[in-house]
N, C-alpha and C positions, 0 to 999 in steps of 0.2 A: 438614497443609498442603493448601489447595486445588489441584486440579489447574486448571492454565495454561491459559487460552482465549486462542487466536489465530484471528483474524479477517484474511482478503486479500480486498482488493476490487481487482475487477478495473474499469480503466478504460479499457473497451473494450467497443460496443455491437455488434458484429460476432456474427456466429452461429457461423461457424467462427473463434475467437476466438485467435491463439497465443500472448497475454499469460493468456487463462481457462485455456489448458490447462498452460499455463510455470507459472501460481500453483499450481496442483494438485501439480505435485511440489514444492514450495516446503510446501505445506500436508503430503504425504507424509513430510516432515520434520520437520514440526512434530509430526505423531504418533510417528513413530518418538520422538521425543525426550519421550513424553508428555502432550502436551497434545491437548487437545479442541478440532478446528476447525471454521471454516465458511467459506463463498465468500459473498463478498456481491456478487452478479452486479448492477452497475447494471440491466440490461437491466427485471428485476424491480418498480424504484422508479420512481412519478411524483416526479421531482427537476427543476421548472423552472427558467429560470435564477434562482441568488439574487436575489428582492427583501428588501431591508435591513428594507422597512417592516414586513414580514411576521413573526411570533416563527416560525410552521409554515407549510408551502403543500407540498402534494401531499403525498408519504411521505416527507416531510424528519424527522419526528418517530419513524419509526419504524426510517428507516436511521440515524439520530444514536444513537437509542439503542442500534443492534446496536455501534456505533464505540466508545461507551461502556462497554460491559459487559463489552471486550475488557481483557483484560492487555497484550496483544501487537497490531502491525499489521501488514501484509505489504502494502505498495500496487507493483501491477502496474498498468503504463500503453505501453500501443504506443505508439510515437516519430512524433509529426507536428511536422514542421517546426522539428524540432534540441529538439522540449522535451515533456512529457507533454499528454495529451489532455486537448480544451475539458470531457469528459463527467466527467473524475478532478474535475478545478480545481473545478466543478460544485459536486461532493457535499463536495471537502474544504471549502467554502465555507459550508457548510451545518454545518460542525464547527468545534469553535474552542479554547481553553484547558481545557475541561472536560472532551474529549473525546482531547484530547493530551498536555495537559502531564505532564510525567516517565513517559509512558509508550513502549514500546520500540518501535521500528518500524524494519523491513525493508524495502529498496526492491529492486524488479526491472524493467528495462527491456525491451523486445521491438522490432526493429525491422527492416522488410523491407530495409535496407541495412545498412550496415556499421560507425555510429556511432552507440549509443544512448546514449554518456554522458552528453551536455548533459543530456538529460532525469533523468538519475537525480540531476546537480549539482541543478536545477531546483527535485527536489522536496525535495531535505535541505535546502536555504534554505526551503523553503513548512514544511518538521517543524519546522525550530530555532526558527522565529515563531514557533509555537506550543509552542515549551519542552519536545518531543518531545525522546528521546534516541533516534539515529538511529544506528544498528549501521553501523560501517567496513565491514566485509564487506558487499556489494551483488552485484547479477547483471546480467550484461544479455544476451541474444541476439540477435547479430548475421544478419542473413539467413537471418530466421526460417523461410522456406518451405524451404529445405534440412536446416535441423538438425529439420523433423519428417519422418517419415513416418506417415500418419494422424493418428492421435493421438500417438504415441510419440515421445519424443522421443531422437534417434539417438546423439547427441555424449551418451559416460560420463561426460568429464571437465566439460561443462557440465551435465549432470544431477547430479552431484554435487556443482558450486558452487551450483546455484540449491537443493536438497535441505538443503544447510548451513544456505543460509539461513534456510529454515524452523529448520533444529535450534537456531539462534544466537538466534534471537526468545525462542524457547521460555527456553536458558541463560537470557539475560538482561534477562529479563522483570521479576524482582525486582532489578534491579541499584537498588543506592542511587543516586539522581538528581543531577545536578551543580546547581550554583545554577543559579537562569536565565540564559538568555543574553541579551545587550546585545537583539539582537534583539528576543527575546519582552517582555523590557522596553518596549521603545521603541514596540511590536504596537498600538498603544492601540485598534485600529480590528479586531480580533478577536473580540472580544463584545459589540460595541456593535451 
């Protein structure tokens, strides 16, 4: 049996990133649980905003395929404005049925206040359109500049749910796929 690749892209252009370093133990779990990861740091990608007219523009062809080649997703996104970041919307845009459907993905939120749920609701409607199966168990951190010190992040009992996550990807990676959903159905405007 092949071993599991899981892929977290982080959606957040910041240099001192707390969604880049919140995916890292998310990704720490993916290893522990065996699988082989990678960080797909936007920062890295010329990723314009989507033109429709275009099949490729910038490194849109070269981050679709890292999405691709994945078993597993892990999307980390800092909370602007009750929902995930313009720079996430971006690259998932840039991805579509071929790059999602019946494949497993993990969500993690990060936010400098006190509610980053909207955003993780936000993006398991943007997964189920594209016929992704999106793991119940999610993460999110709240008032993020407190729960690090440097890098580290402080709170055991949130380093061990975001950790899970990772290990959950990994499980349920091979999970048998549900039919599509109404949604991904109704998507017509996803690979077009």
């Amino acid at each position: 049996m092949q071993q599991t690749h899981v892929v977290a892209i982080a959606g957040s252009l910041r240099d001192h990133s707390f969604t880049r370093l919140t995916l890292q133990y998310a990704l720490d779990g993916a290893e522990a649980a065996g699988a082989t990861t990678e960080l797909i740091d936007l920062r890295e990608f010329d990723l314009p905003p989507l033109n429709a007219d275009y099949d490729e523009h910038g490194d849109s062809a070269a981050f679709v395929s890292k999405v691709d080649a994945a078993d597993a997703v892990l999307l980390g996104t800092p909370v602007y404005h009750g929902s995930y970041s313009g720079v996430l919307k971006n690259a998932l845009d840039y991805c579509g049925f071929d790059e999602f459907s019946q494949k497993t993905v993990g969500l993690l939120a990060v936010a400098g206040g006190s509610f980053p749920v909207t955003a993780l609701d936000h993006l398991r409607s943007v997964c189920r359109s594209l016929n992704a199966w999106v793991l119940p168990h999610q993460a999110a951190v709240p008032r993020a500049s407190a729960a690090f010190e440097g890098t580290e992040l402080v709170d055991d009992d949130l380093r061990k749910r975001i950790e899970r996550l990772g290990h959950d990807v990994v499980q349920y990676a091979n999970i048998e796929p549900e039919p599509s959903t109404f949604e991904s159905d109704e998507n017509v405007g996803a690979d077009d």
